[in-house]
MARBA-3410 file (N, C-alpha, C, O; in Angstrom, 1 decimal):
103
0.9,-1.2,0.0,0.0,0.0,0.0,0.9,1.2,0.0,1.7,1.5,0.9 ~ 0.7,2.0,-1.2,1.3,3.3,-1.3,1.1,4.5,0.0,0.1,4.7,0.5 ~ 1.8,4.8,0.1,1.6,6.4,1.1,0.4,7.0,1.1,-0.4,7.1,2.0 ~ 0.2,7.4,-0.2,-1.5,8.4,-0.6,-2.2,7.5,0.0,-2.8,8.0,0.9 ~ -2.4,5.8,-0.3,-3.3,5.3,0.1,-3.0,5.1,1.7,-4.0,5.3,2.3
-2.1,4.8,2.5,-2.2,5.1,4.0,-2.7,6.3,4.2,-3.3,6.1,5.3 ~ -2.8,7.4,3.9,-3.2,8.6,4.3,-4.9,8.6,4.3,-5.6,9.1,5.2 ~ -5.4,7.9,2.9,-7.0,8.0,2.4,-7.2,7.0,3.9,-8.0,7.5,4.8 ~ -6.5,5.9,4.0,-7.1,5.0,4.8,-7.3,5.6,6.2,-8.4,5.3,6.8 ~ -6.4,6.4,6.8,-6.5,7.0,7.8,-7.3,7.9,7.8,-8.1,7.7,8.7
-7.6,8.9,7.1,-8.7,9.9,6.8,-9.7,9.4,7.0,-10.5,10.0,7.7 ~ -10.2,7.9,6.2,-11.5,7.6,6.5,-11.5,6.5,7.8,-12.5,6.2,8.2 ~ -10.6,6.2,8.1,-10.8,5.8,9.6,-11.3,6.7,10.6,-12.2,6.4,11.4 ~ -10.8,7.4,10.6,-10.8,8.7,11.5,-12.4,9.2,12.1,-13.0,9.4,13.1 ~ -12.7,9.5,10.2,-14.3,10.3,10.1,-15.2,8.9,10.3,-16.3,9.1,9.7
-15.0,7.8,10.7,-15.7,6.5,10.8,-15.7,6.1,12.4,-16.4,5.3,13.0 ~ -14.5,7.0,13.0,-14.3,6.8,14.2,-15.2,7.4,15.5,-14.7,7.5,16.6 ~ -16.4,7.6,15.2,-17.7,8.0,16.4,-18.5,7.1,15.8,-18.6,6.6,14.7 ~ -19.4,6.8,16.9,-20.3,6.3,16.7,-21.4,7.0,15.7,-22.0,6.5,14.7 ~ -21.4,8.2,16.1,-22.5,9.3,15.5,-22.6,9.4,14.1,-23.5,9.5,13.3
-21.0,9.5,13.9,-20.9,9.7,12.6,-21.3,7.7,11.7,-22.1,7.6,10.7 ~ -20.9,7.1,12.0,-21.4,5.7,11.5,-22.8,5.7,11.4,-23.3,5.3,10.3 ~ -23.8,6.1,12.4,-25.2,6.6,12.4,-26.0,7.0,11.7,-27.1,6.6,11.6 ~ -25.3,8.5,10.8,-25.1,9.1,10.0,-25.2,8.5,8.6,-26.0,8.8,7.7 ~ -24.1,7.5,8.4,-23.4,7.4,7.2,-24.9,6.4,7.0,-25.7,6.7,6.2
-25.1,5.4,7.9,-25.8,4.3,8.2,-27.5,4.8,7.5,-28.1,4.1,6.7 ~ -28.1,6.0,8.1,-29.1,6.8,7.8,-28.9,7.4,6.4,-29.9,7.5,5.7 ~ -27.6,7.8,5.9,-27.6,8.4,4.8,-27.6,7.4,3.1,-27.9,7.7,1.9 ~ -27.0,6.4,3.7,-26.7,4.8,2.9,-28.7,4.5,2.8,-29.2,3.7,2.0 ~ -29.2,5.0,3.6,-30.5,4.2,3.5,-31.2,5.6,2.7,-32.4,5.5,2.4
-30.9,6.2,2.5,-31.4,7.6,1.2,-31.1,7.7,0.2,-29.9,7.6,0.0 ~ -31.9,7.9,-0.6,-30.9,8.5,-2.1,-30.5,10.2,-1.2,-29.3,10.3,-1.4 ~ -30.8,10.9,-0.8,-30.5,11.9,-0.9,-31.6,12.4,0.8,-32.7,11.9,1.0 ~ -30.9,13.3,1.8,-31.4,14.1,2.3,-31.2,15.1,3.3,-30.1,15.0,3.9 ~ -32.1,16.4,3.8,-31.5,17.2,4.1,-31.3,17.1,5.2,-31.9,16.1,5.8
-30.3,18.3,6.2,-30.0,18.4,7.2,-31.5,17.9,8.7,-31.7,17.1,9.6 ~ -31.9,18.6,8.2,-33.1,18.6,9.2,-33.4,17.0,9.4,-33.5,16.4,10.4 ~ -33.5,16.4,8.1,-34.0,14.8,8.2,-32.9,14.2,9.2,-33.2,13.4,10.1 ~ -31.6,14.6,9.0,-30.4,14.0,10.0,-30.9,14.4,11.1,-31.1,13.5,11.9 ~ -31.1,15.8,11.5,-31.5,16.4,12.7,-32.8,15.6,13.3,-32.9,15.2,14.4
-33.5,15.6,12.7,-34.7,14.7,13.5,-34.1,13.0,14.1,-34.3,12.6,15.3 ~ -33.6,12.4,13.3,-33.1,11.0,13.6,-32.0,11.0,14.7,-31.9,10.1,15.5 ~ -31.2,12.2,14.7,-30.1,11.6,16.2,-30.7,12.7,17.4,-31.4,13.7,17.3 ~ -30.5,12.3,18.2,-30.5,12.9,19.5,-29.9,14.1,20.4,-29.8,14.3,21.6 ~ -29.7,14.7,19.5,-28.3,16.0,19.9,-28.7,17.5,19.0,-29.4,17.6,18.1
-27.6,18.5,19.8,-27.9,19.6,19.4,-27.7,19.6,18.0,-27.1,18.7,17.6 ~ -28.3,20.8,16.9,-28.1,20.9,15.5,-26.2,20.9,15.1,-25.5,20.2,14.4 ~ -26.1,22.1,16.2,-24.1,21.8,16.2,-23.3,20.8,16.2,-22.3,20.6,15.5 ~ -23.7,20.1,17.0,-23.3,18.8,17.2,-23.5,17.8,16.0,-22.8,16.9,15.8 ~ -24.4,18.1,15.1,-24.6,16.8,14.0,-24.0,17.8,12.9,-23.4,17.2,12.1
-24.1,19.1,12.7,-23.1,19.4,12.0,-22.3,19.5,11.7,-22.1,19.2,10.5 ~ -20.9,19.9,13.1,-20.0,19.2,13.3,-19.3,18.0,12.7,-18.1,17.9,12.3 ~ -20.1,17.2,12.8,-20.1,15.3,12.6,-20.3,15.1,10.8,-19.8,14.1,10.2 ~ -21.2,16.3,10.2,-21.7,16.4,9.1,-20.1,16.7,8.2,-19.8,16.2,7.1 ~ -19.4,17.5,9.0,-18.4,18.7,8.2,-17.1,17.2,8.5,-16.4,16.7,7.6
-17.0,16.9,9.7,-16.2,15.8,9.3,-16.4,14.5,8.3,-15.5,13.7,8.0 ~ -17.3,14.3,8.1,-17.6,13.3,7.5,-17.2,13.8,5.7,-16.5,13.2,4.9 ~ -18.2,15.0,5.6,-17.6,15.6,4.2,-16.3,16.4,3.7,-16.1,17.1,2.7 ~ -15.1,16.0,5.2,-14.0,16.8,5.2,-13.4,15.4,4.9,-12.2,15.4,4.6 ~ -13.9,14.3,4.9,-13.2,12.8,4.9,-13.5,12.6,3.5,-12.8,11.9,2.8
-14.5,13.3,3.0,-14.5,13.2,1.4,-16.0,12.0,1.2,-16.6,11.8,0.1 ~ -16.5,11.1,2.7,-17.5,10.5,2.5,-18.8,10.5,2.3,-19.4,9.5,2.3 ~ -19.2,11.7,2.3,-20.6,12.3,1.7,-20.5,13.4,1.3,-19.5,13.8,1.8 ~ -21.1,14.3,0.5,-21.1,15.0,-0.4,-22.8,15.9,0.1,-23.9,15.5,0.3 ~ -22.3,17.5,0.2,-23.4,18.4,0.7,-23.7,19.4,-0.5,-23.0,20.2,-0.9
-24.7,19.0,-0.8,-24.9,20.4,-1.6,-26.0,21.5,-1.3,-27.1,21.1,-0.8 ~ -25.9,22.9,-1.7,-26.6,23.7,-1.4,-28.1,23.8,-2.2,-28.3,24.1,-3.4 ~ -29.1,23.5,-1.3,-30.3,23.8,-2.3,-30.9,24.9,-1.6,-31.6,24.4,-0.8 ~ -30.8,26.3,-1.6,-31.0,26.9,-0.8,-32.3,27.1,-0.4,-33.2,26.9,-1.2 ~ -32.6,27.5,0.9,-32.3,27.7,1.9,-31.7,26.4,3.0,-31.5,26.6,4.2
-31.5,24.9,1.9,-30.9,24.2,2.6,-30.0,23.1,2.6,-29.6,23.2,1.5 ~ -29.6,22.4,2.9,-27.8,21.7,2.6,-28.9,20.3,2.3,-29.8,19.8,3.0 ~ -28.6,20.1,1.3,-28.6,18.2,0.7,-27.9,17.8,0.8,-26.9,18.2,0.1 ~ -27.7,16.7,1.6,-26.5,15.1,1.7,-26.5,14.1,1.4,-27.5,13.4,1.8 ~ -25.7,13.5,0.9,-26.0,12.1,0.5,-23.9,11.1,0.6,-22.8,11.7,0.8
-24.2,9.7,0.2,-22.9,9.0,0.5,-22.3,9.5,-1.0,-23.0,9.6,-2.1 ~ -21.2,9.9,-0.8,-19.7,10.1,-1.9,-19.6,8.6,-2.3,-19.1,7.6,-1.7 ~ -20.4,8.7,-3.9,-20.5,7.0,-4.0,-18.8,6.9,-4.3,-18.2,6.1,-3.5 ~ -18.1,7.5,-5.2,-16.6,7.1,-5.7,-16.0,7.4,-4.7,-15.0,7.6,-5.3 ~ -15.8,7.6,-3.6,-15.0,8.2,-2.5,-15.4,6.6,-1.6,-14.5,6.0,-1.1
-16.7,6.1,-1.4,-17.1,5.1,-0.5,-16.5,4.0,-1.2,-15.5,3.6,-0.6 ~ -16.8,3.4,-2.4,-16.1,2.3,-2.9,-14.4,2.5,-3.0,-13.7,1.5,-3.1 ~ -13.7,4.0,-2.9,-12.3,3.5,-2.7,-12.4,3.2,-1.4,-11.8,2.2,-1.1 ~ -12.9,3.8,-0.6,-12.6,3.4,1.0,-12.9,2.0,1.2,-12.3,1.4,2.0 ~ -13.9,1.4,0.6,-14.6,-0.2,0.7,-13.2,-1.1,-0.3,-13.0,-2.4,-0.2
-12.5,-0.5,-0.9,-11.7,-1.4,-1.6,-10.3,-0.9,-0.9,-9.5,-1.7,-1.3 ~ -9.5,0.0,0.0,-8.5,0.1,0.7,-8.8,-0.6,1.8,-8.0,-1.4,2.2 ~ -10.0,-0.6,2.3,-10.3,-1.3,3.6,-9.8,-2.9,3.5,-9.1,-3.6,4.2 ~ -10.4,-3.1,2.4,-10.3,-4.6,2.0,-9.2,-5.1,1.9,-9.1,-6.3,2.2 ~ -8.1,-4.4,1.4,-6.9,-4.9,0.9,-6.5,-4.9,2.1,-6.1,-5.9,2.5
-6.4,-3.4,3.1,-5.8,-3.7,4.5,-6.1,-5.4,5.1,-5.1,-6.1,5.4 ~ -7.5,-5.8,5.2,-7.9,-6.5,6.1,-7.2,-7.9,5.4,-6.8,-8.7,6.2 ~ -7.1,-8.0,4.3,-6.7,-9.0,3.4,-5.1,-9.0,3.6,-4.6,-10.1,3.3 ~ -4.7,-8.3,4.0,-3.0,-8.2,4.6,-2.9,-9.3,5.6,-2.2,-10.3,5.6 ~ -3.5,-8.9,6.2,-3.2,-9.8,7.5,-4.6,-10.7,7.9,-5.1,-10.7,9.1
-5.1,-11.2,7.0,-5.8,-12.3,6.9,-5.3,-13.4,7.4,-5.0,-14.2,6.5 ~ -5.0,-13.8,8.4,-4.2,-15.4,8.9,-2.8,-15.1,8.3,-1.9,-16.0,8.2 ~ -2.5,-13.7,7.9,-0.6,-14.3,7.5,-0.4,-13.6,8.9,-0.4,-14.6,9.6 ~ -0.2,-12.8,9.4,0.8,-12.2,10.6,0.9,-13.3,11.7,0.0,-14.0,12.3 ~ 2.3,-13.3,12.0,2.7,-13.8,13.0,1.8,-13.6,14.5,1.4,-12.5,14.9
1.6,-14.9,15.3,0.6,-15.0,16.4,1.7,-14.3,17.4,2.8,-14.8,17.6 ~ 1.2,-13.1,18.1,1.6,-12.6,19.1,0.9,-13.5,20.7,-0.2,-13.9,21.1 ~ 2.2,-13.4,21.2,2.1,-14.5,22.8,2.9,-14.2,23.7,2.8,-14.9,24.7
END
């Protein structure tokens, strides 16, 4: 695994790394498309707070916001999700039964 790709993989580990945000992706995977408010009604927390969680997730490059004004549309970063679904894989495929058993 090249550098760029340790970096992608870290990036999206990162924005995968709350629960809230997995919640998110989880709710948003089950939409073709929707807005803030529909996120806001489904979790339990301040508007900031899912914001927040919103801006990291599209700062990891894994959903995609756009403006319809007066309000933000989101949906999953389909080409951004399948590289992360295909680095993930190769990671996990690394060390599939080859690494040495720690004891």
């Amino acid at each position: 695994m090249i550098v760029a790709d340790q970096e992608l993989v870290a990036r999206f580990a990162k924005a995968l790394g709350h629960p809230t945000r997995v919640e998110i992706l989880v709710f948003l995977a089950s939409q073709d498309s929707c807005f803030f408010g529909d996120i806001h009604d489904v979790l339990p927390m301040a508007k900031s707070t899912v914001s927040q969680h919103l801006k990291e997730l599209r700062d990891a490059g894994l959903i995609k916001g756009e403006i319809e004004a007066p309000k933000v549309r989101y949906c999953i970063n389909k080409d951004n999700w399948d590289l992360a679904r295909s680095l993930f894989s190769y990671l996990f495929r690394i060390f599939d039964g080859k690494a040495p058993s720690c004891k």
